[in-house]
Backbone as CSV, one residue per row, in Angstrom:
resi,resn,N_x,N_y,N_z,CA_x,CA_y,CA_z,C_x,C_y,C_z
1,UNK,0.838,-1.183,0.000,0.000,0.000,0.000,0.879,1.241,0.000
2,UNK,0.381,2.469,-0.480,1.571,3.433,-0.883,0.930,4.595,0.512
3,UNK,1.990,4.683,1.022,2.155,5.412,2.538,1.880,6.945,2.658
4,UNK,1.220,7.312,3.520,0.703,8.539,3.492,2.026,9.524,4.125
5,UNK,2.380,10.825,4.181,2.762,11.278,4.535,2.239,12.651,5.991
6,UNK,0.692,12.593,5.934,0.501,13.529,7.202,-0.666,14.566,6.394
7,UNK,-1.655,14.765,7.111,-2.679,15.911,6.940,-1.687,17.249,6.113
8,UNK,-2.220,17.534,5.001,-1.662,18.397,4.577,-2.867,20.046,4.833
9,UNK,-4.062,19.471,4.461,-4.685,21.208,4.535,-6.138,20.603,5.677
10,UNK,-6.072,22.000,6.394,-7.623,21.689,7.838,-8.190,22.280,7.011
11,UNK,-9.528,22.723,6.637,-10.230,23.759,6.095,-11.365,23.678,7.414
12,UNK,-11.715,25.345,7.494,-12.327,25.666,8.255,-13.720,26.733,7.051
13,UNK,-14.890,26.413,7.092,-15.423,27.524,6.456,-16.215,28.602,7.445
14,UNK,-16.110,29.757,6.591,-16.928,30.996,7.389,-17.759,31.650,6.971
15,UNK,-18.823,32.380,7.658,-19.690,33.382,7.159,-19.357,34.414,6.678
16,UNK,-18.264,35.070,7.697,-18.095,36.244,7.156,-16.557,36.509,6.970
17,UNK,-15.764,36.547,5.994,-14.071,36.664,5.911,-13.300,37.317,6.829
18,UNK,-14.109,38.715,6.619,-13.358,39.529,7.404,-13.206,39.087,8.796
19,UNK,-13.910,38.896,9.395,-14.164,38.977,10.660,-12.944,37.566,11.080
20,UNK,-13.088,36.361,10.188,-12.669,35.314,10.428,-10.942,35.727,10.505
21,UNK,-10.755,36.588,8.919,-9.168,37.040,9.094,-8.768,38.014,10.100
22,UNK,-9.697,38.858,10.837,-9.280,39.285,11.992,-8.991,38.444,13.020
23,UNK,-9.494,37.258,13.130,-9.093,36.473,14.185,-8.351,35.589,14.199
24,UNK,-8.403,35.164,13.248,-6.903,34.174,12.826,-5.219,35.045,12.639
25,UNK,-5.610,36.236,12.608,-4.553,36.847,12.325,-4.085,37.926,13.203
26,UNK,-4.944,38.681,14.258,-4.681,38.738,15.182,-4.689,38.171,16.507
27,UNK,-5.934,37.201,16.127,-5.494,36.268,17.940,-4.747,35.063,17.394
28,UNK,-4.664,34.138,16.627,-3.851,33.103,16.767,-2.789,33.407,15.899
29,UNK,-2.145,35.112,15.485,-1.196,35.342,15.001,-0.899,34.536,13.975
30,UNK,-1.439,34.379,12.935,-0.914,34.048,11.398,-0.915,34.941,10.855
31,UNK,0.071,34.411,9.632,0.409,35.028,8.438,-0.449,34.851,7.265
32,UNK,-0.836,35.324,6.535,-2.004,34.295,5.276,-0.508,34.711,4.185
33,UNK,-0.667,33.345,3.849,0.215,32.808,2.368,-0.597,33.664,0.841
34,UNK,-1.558,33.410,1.219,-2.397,33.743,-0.272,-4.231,33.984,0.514
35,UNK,-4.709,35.091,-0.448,-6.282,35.162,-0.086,-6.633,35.817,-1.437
36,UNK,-7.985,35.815,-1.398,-9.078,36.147,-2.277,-10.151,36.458,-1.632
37,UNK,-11.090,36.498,-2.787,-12.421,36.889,-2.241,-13.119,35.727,-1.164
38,UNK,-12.716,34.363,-1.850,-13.653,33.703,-1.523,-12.759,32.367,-0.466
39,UNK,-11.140,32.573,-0.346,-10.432,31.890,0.731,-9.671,32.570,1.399
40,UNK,-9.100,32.276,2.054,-7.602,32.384,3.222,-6.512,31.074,3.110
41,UNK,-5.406,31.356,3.028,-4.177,29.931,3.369,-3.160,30.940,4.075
42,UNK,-3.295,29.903,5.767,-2.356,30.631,6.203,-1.216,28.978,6.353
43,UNK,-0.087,29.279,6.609,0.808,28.250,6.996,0.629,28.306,8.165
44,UNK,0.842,26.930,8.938,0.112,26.374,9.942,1.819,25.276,10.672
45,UNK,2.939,25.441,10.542,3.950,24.333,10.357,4.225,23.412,9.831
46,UNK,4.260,22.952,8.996,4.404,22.172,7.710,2.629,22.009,6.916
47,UNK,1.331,22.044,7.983,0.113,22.180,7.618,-0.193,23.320,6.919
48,UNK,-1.200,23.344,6.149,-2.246,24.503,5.625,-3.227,24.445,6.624
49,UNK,-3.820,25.898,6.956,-5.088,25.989,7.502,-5.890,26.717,6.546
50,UNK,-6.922,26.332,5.864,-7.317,27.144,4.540,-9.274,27.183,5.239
51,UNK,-9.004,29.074,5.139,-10.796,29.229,5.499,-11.134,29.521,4.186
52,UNK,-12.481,28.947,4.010,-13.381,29.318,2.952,-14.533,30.137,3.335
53,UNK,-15.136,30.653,2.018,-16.184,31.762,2.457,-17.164,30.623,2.617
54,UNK,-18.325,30.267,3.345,-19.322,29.814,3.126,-20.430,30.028,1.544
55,UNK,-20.461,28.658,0.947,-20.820,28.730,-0.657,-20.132,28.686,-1.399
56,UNK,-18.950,28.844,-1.433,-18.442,29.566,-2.094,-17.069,27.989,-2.878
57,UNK,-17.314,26.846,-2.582,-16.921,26.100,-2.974,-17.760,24.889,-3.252
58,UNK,-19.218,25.313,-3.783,-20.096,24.272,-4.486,-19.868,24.062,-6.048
59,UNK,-19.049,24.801,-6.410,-18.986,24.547,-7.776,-17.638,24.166,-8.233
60,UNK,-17.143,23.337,-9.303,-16.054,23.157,-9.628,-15.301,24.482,-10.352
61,UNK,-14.214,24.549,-9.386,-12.876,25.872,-10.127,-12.278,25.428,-10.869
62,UNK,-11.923,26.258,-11.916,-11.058,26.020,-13.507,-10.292,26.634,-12.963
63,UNK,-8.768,26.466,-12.574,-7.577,27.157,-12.514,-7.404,27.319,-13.940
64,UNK,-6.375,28.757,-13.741,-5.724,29.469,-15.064,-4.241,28.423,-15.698
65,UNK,-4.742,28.888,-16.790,-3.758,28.498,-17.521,-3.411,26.773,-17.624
66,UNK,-4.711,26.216,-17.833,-5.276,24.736,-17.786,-4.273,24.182,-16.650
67,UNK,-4.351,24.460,-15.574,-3.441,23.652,-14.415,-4.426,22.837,-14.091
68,UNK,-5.798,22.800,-14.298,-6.622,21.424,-14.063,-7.915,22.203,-13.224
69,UNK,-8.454,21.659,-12.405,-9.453,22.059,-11.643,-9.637,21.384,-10.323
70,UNK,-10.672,21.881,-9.613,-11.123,22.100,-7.935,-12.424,20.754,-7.619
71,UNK,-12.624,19.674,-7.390,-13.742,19.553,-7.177,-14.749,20.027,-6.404
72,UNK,-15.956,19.947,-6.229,-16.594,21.021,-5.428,-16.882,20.273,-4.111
73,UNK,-16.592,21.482,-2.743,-16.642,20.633,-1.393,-17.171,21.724,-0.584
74,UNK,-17.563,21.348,0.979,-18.446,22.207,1.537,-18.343,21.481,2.877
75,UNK,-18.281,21.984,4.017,-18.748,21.747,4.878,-19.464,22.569,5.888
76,UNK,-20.162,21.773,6.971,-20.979,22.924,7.620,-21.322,22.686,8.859
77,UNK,-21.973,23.293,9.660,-21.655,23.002,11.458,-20.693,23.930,12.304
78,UNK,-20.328,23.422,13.041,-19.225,23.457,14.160,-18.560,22.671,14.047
79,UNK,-16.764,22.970,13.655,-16.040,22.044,13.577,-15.385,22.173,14.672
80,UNK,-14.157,21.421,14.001,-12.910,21.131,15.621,-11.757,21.010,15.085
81,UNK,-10.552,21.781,15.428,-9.048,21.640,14.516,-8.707,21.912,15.834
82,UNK,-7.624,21.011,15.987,-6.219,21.179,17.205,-4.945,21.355,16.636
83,UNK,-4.295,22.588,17.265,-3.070,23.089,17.050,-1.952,22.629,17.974
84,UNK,-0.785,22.101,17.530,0.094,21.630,18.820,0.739,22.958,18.849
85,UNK,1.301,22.873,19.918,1.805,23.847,20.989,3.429,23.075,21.353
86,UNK,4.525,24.109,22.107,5.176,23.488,23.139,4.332,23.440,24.037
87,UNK,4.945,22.848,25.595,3.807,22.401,26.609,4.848,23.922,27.294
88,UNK,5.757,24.590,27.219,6.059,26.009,27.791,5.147,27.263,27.506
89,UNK,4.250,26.885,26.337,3.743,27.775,25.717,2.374,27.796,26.365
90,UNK,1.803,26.667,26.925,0.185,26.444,27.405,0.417,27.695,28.335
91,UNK,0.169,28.210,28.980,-0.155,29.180,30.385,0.016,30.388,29.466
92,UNK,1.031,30.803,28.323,0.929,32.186,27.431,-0.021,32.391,26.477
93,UNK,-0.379,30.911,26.001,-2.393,31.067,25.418,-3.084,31.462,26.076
94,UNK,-3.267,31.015,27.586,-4.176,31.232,28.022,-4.371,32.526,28.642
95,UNK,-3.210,33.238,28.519,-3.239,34.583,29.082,-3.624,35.430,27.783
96,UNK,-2.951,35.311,26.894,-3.270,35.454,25.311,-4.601,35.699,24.801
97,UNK,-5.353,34.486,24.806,-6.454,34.830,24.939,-7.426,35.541,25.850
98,UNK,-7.256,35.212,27.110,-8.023,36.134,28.252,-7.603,37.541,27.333
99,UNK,-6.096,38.170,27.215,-5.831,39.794,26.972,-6.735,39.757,25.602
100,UNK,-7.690,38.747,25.070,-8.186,39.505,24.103,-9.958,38.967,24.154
101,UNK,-10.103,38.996,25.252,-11.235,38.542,24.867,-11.960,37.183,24.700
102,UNK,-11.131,36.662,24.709,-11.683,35.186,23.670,-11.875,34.048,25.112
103,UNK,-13.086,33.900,25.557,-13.065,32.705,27.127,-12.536,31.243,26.533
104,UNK,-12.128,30.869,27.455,-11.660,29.639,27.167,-12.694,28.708,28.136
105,UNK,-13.211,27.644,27.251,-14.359,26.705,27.400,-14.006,25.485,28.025
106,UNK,-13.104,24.878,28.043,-12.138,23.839,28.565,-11.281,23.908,28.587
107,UNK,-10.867,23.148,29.499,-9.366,22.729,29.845,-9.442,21.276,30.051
108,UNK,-7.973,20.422,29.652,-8.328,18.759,29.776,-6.707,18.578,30.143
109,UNK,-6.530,17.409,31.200,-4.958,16.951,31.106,-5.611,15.471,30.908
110,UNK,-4.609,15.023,29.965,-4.873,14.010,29.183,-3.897,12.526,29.748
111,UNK,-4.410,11.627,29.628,-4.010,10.257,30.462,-2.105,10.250,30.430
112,UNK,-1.944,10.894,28.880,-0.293,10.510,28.491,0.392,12.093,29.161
113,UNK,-0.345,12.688,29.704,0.436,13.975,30.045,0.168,15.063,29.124
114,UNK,-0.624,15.305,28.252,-1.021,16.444,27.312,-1.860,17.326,28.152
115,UNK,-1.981,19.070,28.140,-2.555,19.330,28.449,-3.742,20.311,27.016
116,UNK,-4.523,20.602,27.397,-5.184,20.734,26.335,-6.332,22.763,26.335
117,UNK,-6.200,23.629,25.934,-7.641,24.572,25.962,-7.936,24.455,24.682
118,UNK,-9.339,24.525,25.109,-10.482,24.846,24.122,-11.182,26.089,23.871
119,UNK,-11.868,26.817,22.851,-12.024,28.038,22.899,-12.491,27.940,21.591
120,UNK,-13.282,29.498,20.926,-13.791,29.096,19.855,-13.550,30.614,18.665
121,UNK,-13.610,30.253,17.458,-13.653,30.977,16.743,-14.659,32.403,16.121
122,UNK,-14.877,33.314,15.606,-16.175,34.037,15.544,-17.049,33.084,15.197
123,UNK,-16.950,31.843,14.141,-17.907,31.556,13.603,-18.369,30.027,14.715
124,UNK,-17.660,30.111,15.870,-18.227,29.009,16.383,-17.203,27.156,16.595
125,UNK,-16.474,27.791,15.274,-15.358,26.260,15.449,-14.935,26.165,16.856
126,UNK,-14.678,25.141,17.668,-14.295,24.574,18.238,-12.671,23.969,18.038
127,UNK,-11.674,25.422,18.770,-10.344,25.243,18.421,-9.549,24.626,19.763
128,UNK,-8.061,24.473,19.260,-7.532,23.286,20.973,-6.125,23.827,20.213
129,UNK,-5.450,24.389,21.692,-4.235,24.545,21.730,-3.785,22.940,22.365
130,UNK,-2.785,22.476,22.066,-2.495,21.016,22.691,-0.984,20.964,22.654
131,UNK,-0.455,20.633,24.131,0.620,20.235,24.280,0.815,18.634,24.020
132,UNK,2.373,18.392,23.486,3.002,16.752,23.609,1.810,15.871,24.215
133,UNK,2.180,14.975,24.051,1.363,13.881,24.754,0.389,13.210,25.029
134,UNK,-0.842,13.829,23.749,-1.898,13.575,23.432,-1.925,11.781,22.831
135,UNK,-1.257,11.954,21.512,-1.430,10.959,20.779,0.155,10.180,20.365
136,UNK,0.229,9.035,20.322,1.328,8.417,19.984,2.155,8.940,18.901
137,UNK,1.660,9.683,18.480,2.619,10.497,17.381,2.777,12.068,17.611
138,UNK,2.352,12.451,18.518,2.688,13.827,19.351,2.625,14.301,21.178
């Protein structure tokens, strides 16, 4: 069987852009790689975190210059993306966020020693700062 190499892109979709790139970019401090009308790609450590506008990926995209095309995808709800962390860094999120506003909804220490906050985005996602020790591969 031919071996995967690791989650390459989270997609998160939103209602409203702006609001979403204010918060990704001033509270969880990213950079966006590339945007448009209708996405965001910020680099994430070797990951993509790519927001979409809500709708706005029901139809198949023709990239320029015949590089091929997009199939069409969508999701919807309340999601959930976890970001690893150092475990030095947990207590400067959480102050981080308090200095801006943003409550933090949980907290979890996890059987292997991970500790974990939860907290949420404008549009409602369900985000997790996470130290080491969650999962056998972090």
């Amino acid at each position: 069987m031919p071996r995967l190499n690791g989650v390459l892109e989270t997609i998160l979709y939103t209602r409203d852009m702006a609001r979403a790139r204010d918060f990704f970019e001033n509270v969880m401090g990213l950079i966006p790689h590339t945007a448009d009308h209708r996405f965001t790609a910020y680099p994430v450590g070797w990951n993509m975190l790519l927001l979409f506008a809500d709708g706005e990926t029901c139809e198949t995209v023709e990239l320029p210059n015949g590089m091929g095309t997009i199939p069409p995808h969508d999701g919807g709800g309340r999601q959930h993306i976890a970001l690893a962390i150092d475990r030095d860094q947990l207590h400067g999120w959480a102050d981080h966020l308090d200095a801006r506003g943003v409550p933090i909804e949980g907290r979890t220490h996890w059987p292997r020693g991970a500790e974990s906050l939860y907290f949420r985005d404008p549009d409602g996602h369900l985000l997790e700062v996470v130290t080491p020790g969650i999962w056998p591969n972090y």
